[in-house]
LUMLUMDREN-2810 file (N, C-alpha, C; in Angstrom, 1 decimal):
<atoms>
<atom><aa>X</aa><ch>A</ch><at>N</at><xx>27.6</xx><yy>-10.2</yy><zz>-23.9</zz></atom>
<atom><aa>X</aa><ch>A</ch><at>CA</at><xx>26.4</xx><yy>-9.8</yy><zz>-23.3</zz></atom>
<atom><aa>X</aa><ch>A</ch><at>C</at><xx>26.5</xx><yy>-8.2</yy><zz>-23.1</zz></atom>
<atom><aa>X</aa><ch>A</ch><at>N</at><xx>25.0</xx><yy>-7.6</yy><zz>-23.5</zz></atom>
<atom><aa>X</aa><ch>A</ch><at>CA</at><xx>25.4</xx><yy>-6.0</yy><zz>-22.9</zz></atom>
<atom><aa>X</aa><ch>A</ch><at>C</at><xx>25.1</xx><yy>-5.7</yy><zz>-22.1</zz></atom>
<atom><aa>X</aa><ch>A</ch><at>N</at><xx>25.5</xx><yy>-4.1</yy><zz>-21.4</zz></atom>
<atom><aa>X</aa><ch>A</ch><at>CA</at><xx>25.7</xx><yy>-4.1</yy><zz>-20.2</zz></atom>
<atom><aa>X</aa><ch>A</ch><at>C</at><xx>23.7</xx><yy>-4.0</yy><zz>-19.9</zz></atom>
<atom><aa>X</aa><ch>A</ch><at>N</at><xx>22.8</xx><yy>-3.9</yy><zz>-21.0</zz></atom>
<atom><aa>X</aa><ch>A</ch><at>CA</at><xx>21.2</xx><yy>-3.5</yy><zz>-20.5</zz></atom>
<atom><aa>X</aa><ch>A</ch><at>C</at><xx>21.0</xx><yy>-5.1</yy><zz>-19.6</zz></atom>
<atom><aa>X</aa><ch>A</ch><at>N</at><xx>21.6</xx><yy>-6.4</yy><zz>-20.6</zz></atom>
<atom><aa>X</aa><ch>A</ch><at>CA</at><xx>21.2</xx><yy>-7.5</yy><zz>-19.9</zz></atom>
<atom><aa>X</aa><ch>A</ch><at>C</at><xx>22.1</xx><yy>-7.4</yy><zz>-18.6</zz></atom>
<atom><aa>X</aa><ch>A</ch><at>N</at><xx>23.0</xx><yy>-7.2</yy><zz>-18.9</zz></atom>
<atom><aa>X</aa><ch>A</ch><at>CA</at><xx>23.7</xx><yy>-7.7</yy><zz>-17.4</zz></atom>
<atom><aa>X</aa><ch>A</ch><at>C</at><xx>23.0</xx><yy>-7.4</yy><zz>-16.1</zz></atom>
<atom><aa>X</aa><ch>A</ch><at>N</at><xx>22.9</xx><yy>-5.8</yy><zz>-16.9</zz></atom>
<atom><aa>X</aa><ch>A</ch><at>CA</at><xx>22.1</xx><yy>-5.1</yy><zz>-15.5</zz></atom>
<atom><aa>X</aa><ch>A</ch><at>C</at><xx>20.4</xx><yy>-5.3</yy><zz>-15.0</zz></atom>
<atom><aa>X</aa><ch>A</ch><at>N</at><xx>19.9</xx><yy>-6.1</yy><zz>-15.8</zz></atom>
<atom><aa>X</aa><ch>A</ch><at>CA</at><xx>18.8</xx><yy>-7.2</yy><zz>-15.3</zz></atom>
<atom><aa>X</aa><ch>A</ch><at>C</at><xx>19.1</xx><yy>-8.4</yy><zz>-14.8</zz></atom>
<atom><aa>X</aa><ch>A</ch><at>N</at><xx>19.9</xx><yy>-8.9</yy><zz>-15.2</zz></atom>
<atom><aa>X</aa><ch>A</ch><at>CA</at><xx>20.2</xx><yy>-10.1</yy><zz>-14.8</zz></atom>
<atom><aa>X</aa><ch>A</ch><at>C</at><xx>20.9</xx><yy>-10.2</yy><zz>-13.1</zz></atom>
<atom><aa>X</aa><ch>A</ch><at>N</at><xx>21.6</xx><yy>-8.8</yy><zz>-12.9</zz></atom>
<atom><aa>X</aa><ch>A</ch><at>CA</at><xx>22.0</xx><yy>-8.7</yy><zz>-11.7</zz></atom>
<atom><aa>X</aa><ch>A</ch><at>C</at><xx>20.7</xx><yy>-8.2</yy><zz>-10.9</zz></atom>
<atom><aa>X</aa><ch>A</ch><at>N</at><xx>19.8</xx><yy>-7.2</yy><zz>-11.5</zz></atom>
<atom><aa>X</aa><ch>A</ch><at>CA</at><xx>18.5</xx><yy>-7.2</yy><zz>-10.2</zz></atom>
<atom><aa>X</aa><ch>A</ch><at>C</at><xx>18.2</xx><yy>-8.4</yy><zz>-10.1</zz></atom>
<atom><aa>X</aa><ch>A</ch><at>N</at><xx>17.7</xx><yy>-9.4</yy><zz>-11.1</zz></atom>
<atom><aa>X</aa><ch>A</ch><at>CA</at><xx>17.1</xx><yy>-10.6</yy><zz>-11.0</zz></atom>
<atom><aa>X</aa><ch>A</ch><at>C</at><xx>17.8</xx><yy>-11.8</yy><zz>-9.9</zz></atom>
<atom><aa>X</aa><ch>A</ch><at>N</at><xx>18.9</xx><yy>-11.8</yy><zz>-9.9</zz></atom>
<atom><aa>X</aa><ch>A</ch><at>CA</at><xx>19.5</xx><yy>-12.5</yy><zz>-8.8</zz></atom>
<atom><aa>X</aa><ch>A</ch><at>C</at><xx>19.6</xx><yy>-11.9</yy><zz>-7.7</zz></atom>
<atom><aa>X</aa><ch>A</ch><at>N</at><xx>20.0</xx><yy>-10.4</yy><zz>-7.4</zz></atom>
<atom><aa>X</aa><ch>A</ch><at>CA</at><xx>19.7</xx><yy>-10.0</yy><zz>-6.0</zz></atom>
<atom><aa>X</aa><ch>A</ch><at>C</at><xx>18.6</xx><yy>-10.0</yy><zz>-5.7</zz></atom>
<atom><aa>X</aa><ch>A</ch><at>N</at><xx>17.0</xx><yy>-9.9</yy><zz>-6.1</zz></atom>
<atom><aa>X</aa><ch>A</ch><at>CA</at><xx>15.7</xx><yy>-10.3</yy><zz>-5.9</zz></atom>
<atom><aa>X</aa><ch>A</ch><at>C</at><xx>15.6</xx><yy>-11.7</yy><zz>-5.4</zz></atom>
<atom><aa>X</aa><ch>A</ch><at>N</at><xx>16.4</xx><yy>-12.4</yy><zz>-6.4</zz></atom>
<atom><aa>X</aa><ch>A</ch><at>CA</at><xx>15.9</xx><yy>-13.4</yy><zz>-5.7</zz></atom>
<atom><aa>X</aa><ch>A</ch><at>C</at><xx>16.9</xx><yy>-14.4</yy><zz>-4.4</zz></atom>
<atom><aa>X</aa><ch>A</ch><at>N</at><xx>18.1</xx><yy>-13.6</yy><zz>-4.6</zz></atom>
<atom><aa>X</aa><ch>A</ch><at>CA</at><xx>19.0</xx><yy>-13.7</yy><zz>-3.1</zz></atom>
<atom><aa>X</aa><ch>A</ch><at>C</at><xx>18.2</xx><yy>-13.1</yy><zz>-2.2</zz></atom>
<atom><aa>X</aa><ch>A</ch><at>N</at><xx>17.2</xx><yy>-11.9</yy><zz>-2.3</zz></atom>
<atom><aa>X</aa><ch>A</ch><at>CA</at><xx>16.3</xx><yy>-11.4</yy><zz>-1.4</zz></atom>
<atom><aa>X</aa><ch>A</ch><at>C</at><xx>15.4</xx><yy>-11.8</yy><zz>-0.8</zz></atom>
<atom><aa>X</aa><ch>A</ch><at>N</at><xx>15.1</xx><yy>-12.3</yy><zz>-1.6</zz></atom>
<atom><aa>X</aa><ch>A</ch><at>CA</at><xx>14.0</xx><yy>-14.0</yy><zz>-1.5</zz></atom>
<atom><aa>X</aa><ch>A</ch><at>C</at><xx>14.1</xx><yy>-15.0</yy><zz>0.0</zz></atom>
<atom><aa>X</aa><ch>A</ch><at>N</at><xx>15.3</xx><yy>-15.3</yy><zz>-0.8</zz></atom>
<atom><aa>X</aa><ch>A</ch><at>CA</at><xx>15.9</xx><yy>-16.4</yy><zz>-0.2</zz></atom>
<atom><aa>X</aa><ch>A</ch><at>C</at><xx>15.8</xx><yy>-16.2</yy><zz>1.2</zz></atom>
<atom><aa>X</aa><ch>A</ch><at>N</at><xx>16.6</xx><yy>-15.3</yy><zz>1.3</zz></atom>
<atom><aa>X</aa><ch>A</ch><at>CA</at><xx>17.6</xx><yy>-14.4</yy><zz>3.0</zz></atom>
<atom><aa>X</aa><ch>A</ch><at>C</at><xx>15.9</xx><yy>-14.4</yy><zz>3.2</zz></atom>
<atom><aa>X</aa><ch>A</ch><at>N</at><xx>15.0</xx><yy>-13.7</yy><zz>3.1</zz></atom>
<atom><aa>X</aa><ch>A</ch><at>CA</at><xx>14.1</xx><yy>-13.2</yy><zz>4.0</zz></atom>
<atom><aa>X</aa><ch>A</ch><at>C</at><xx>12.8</xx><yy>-14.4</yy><zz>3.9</zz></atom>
<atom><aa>X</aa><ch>A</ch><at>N</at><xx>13.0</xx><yy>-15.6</yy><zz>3.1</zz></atom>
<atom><aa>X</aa><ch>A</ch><at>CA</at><xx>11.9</xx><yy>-16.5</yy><zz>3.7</zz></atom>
<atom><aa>X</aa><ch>A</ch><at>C</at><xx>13.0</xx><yy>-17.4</yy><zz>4.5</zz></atom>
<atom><aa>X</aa><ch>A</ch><at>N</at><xx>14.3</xx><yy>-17.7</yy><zz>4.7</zz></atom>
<atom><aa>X</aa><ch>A</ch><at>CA</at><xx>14.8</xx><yy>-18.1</yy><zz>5.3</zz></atom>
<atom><aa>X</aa><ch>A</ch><at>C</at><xx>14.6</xx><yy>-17.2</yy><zz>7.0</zz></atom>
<atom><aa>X</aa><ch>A</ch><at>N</at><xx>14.7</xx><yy>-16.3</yy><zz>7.1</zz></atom>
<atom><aa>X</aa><ch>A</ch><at>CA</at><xx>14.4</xx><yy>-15.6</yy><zz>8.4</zz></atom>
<atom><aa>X</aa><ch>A</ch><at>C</at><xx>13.1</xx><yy>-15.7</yy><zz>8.9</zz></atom>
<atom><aa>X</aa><ch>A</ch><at>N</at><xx>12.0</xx><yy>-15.5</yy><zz>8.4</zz></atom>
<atom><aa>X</aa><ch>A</ch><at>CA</at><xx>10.7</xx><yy>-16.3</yy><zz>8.7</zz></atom>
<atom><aa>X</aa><ch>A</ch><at>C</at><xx>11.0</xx><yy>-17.4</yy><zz>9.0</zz></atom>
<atom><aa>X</aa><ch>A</ch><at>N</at><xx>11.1</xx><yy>-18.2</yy><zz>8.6</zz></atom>
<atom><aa>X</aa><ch>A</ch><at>CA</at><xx>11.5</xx><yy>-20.0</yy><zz>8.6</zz></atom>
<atom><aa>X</aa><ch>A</ch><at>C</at><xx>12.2</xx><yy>-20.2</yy><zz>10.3</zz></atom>
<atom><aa>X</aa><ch>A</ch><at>N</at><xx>13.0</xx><yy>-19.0</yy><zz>10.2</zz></atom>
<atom><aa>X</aa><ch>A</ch><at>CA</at><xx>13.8</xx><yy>-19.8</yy><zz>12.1</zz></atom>
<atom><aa>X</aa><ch>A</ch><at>C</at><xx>13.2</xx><yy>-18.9</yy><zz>12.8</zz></atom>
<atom><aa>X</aa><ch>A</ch><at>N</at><xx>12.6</xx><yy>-17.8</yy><zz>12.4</zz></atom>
<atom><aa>X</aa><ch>A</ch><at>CA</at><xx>12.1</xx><yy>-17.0</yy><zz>13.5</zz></atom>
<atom><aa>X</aa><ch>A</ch><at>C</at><xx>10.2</xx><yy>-17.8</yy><zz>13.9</zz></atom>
<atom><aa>X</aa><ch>A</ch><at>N</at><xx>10.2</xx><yy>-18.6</yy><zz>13.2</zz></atom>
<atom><aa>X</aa><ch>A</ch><at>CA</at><xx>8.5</xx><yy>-19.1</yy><zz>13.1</zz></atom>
<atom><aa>X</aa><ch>A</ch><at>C</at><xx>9.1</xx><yy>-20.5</yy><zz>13.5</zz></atom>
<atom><aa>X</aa><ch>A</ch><at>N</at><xx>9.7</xx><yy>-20.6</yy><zz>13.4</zz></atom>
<atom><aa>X</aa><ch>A</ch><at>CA</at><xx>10.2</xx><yy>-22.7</yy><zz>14.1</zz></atom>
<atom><aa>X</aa><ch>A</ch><at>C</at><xx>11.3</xx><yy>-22.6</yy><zz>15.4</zz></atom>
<atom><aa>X</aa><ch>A</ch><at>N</at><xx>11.7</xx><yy>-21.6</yy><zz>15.0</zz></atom>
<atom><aa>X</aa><ch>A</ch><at>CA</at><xx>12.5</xx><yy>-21.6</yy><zz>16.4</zz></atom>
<atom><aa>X</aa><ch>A</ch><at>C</at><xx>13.1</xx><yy>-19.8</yy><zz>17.3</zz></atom>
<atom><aa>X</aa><ch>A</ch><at>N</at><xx>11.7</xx><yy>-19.7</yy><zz>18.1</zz></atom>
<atom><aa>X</aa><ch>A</ch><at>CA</at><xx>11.3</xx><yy>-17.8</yy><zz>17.9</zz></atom>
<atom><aa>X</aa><ch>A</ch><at>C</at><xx>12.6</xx><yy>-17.8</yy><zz>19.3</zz></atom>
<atom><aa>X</aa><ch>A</ch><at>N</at><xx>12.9</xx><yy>-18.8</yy><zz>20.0</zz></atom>
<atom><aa>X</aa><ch>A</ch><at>CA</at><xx>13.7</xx><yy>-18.7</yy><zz>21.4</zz></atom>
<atom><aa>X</aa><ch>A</ch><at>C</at><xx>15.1</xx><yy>-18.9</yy><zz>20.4</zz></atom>
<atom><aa>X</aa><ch>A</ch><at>N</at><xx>15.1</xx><yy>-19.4</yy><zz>19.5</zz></atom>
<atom><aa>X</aa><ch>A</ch><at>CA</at><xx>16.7</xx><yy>-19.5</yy><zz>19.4</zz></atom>
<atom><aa>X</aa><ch>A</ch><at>C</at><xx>17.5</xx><yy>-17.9</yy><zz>18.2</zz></atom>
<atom><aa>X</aa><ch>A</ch><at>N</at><xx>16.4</xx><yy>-17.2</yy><zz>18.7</zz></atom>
<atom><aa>X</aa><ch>A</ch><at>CA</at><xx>17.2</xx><yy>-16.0</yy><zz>17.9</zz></atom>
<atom><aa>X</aa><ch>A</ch><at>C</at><xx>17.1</xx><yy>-14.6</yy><zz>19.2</zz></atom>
<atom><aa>X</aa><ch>A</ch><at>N</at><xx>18.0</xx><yy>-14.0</yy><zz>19.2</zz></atom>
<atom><aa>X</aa><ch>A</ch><at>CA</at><xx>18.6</xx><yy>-12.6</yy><zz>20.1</zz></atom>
<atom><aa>X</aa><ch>A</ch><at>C</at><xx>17.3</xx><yy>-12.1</yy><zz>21.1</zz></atom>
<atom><aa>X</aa><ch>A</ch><at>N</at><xx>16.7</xx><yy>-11.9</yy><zz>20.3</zz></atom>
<atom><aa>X</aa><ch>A</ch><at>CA</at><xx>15.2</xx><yy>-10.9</yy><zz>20.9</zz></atom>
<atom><aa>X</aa><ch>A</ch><at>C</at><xx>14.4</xx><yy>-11.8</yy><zz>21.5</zz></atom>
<atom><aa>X</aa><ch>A</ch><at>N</at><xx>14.2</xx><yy>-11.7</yy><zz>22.5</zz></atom>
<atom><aa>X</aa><ch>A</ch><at>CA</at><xx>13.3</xx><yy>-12.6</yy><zz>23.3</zz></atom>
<atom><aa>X</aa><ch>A</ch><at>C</at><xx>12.1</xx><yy>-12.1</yy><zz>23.8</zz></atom>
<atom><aa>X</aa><ch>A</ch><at>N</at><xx>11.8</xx><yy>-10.8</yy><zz>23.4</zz></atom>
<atom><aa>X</aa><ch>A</ch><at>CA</at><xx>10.6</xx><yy>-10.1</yy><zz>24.1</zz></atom>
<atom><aa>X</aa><ch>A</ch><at>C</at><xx>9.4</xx><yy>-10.6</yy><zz>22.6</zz></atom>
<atom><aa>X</aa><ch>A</ch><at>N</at><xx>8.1</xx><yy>-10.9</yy><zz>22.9</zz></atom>
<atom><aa>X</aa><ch>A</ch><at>CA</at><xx>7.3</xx><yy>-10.3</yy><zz>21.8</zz></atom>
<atom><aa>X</aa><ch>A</ch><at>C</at><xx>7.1</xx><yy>-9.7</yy><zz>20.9</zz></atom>
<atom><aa>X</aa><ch>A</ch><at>N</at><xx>7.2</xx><yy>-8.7</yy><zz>21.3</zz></atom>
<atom><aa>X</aa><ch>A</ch><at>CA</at><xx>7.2</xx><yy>-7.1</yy><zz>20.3</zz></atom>
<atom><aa>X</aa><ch>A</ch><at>C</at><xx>8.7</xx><yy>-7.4</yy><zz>19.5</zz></atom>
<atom><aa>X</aa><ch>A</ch><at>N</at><xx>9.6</xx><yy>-8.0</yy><zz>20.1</zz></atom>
<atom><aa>X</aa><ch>A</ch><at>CA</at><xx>10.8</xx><yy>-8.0</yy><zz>19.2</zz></atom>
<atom><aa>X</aa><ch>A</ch><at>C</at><xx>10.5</xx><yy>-8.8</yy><zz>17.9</zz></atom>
<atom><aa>X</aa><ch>A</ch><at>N</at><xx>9.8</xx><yy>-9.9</yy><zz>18.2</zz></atom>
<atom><aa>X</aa><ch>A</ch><at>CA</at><xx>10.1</xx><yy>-11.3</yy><zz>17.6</zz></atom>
<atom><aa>X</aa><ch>A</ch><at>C</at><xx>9.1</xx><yy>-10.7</yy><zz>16.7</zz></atom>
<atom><aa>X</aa><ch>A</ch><at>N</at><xx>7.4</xx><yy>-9.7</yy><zz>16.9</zz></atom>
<atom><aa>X</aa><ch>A</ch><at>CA</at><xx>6.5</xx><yy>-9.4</yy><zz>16.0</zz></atom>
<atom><aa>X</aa><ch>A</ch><at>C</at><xx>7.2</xx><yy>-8.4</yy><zz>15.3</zz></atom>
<atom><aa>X</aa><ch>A</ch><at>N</at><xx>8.4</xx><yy>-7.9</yy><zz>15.5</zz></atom>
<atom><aa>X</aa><ch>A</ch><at>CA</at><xx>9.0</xx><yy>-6.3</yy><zz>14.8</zz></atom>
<atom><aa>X</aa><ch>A</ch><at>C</at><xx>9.8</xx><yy>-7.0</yy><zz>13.7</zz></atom>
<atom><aa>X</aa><ch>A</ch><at>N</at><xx>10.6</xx><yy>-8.1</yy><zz>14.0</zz></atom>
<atom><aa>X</aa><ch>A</ch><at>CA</at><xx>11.8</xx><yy>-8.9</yy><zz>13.6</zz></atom>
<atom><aa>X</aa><ch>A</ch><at>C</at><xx>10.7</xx><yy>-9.6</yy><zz>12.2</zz></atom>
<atom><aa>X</aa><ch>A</ch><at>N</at><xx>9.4</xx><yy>-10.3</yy><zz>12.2</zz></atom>
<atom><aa>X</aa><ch>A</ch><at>CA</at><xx>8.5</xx><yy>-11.1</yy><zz>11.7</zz></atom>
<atom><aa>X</aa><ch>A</ch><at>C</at><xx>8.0</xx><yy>-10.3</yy><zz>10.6</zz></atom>
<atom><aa>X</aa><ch>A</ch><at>N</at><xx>7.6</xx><yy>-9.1</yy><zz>10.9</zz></atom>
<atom><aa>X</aa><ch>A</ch><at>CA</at><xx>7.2</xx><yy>-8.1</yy><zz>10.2</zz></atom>
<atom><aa>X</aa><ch>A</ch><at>C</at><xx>8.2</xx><yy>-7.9</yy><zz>9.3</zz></atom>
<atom><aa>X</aa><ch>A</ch><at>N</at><xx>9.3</xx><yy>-7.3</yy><zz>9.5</zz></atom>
<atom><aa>X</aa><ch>A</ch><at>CA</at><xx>10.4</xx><yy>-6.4</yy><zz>9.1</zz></atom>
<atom><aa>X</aa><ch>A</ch><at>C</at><xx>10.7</xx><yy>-7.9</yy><zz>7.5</zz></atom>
<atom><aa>X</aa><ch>A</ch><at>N</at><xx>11.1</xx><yy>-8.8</yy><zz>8.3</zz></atom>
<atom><aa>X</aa><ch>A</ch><at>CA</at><xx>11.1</xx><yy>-10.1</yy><zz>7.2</zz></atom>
<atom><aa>X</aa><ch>A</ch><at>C</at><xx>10.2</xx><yy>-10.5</yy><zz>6.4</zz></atom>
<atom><aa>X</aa><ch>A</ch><at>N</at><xx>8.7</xx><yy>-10.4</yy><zz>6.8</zz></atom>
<atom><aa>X</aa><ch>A</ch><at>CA</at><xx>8.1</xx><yy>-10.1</yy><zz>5.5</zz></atom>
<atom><aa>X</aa><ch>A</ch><at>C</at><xx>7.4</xx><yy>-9.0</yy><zz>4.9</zz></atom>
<atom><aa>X</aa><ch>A</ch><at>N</at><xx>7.9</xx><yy>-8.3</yy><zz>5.2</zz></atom>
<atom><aa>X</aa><ch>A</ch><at>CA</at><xx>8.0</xx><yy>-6.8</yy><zz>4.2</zz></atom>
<atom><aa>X</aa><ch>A</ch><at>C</at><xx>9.2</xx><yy>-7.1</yy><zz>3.3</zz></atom>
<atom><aa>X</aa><ch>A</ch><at>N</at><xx>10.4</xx><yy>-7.7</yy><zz>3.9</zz></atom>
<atom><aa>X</aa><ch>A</ch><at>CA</at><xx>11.6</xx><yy>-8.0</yy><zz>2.9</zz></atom>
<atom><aa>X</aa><ch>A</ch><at>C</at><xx>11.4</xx><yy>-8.5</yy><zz>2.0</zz></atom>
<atom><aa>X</aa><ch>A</ch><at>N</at><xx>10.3</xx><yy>-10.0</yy><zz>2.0</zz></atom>
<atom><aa>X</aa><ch>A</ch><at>CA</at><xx>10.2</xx><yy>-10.9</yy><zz>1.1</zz></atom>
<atom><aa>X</aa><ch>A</ch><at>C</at><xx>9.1</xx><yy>-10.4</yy><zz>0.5</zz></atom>
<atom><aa>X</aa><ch>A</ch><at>N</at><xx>8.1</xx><yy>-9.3</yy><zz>0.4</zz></atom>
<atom><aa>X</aa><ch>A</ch><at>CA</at><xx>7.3</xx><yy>-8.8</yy><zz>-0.1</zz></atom>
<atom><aa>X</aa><ch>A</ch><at>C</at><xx>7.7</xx><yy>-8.3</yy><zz>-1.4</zz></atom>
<atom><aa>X</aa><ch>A</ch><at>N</at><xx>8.7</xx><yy>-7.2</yy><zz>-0.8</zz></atom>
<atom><aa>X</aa><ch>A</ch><at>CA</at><xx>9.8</xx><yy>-6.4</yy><zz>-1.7</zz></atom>
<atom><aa>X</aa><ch>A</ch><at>C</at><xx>10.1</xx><yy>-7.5</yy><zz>-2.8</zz></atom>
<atom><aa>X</aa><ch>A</ch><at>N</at><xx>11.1</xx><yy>-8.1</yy><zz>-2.4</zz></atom>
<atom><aa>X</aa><ch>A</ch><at>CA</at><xx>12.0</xx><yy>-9.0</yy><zz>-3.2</zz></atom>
<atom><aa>X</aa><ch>A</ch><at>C</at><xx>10.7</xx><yy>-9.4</yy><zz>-4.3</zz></atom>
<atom><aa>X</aa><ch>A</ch><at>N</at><xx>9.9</xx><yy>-10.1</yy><zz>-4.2</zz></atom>
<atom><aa>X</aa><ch>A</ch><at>CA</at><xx>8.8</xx><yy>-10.5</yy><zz>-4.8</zz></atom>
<atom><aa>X</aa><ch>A</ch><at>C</at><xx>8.6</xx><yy>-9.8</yy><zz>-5.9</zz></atom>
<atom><aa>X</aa><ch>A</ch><at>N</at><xx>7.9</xx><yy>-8.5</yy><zz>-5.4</zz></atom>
<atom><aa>X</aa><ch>A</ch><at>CA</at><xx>7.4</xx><yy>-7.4</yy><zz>-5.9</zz></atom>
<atom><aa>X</aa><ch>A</ch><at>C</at><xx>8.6</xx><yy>-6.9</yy><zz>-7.3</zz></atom>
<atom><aa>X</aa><ch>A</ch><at>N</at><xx>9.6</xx><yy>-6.6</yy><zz>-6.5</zz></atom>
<atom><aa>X</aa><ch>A</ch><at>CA</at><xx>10.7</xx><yy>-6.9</yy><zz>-7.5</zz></atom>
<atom><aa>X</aa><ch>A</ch><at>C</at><xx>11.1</xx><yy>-7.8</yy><zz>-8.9</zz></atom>
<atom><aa>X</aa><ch>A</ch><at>N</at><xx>11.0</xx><yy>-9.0</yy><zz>-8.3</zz></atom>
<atom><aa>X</aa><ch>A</ch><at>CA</at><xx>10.9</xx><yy>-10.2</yy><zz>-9.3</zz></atom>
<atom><aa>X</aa><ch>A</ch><at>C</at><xx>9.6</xx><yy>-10.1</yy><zz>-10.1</zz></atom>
<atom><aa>X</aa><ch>A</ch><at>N</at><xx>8.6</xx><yy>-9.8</yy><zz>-9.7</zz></atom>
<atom><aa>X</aa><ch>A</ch><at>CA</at><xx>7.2</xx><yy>-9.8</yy><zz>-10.4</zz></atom>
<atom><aa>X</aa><ch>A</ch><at>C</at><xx>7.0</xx><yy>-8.7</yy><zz>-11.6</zz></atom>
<atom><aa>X</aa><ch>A</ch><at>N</at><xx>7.6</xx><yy>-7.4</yy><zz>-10.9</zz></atom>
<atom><aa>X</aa><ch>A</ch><at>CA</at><xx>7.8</xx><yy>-6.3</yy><zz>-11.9</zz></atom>
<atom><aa>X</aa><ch>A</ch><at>C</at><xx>8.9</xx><yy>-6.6</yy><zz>-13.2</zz></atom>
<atom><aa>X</aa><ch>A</ch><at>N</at><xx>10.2</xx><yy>-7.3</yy><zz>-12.8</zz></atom>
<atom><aa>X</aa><ch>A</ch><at>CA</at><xx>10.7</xx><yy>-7.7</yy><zz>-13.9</zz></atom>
<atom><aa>X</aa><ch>A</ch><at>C</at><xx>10.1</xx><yy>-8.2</yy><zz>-15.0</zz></atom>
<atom><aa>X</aa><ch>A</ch><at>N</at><xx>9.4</xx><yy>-9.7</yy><zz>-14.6</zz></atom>
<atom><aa>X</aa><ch>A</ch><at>CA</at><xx>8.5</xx><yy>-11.0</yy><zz>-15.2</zz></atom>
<atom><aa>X</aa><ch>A</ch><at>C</at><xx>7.9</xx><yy>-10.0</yy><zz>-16.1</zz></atom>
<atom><aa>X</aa><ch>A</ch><at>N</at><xx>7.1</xx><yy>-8.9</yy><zz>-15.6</zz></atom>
<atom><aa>X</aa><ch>A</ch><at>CA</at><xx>6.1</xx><yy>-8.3</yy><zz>-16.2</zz></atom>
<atom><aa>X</aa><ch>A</ch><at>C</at><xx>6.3</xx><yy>-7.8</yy><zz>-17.6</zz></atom>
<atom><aa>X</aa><ch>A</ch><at>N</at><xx>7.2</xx><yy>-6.9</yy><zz>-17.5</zz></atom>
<atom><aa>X</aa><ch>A</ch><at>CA</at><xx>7.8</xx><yy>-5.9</yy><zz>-18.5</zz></atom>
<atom><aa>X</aa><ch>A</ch><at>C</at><xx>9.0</xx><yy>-6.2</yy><zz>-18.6</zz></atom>
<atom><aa>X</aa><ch>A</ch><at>N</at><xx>8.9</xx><yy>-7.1</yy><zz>-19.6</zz></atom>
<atom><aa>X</aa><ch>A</ch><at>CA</at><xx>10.3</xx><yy>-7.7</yy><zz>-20.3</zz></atom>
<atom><aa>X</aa><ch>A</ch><at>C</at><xx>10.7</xx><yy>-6.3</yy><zz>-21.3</zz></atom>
<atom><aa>X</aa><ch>A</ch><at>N</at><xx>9.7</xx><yy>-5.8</yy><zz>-22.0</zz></atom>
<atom><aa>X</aa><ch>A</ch><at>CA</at><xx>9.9</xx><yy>-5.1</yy><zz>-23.2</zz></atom>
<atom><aa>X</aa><ch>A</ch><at>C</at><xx>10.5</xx><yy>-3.8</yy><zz>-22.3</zz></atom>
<atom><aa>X</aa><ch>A</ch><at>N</at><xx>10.9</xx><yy>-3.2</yy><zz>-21.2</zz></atom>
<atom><aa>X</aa><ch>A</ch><at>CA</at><xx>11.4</xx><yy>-2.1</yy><zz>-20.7</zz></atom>
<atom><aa>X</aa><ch>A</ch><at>C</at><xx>12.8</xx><yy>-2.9</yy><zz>-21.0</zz></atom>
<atom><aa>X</aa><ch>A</ch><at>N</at><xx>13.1</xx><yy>-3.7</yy><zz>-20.5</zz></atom>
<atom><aa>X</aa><ch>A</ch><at>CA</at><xx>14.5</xx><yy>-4.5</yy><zz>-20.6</zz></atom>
<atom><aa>X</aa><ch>A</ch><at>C</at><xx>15.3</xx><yy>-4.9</yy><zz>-22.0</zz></atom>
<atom><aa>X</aa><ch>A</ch><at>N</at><xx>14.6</xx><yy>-4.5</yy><zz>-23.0</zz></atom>
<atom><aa>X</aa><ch>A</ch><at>CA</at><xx>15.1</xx><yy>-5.6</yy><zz>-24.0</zz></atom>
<atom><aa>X</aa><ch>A</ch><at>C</at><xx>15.9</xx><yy>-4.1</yy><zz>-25.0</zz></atom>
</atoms>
């Protein structure tokens, strides 16, 4: 394998490890907002935000790949 694929293949799994981690943190901060650190509002909306802007990214990331295969190849 050369190193052009490798080095997509590794964005493409940290994208979508990025994924993961930040709809997983939505997930317990939206089903269970008392069982994590911040207990004020503004924490839990700063904490809520911050996580989907993460999974935004990641996304955005993965979508740009999908797109333009031919920059990669």
């Amino acid at each position: 394998m050369n190193f052009k694929k490798r080095a997509v293949e590794a964005l493409t799994t940290k994208a979508k490890a990025d994924v993961a981690a930040a709809a997983a943190s939505l997930s317990i901060m939206l089903d269970n907002p008392a069982g994590i650190g911040d207990h004020s509002t503004s924490d839990l909306h700063n904490n809520l935000n911050d996580s989907l802007q993460a999974l935004a990214d990641a996304e955005g990331r993965l979508e740009t790949l999908q797109r333009n295969p031919s920059l990669f190849d």
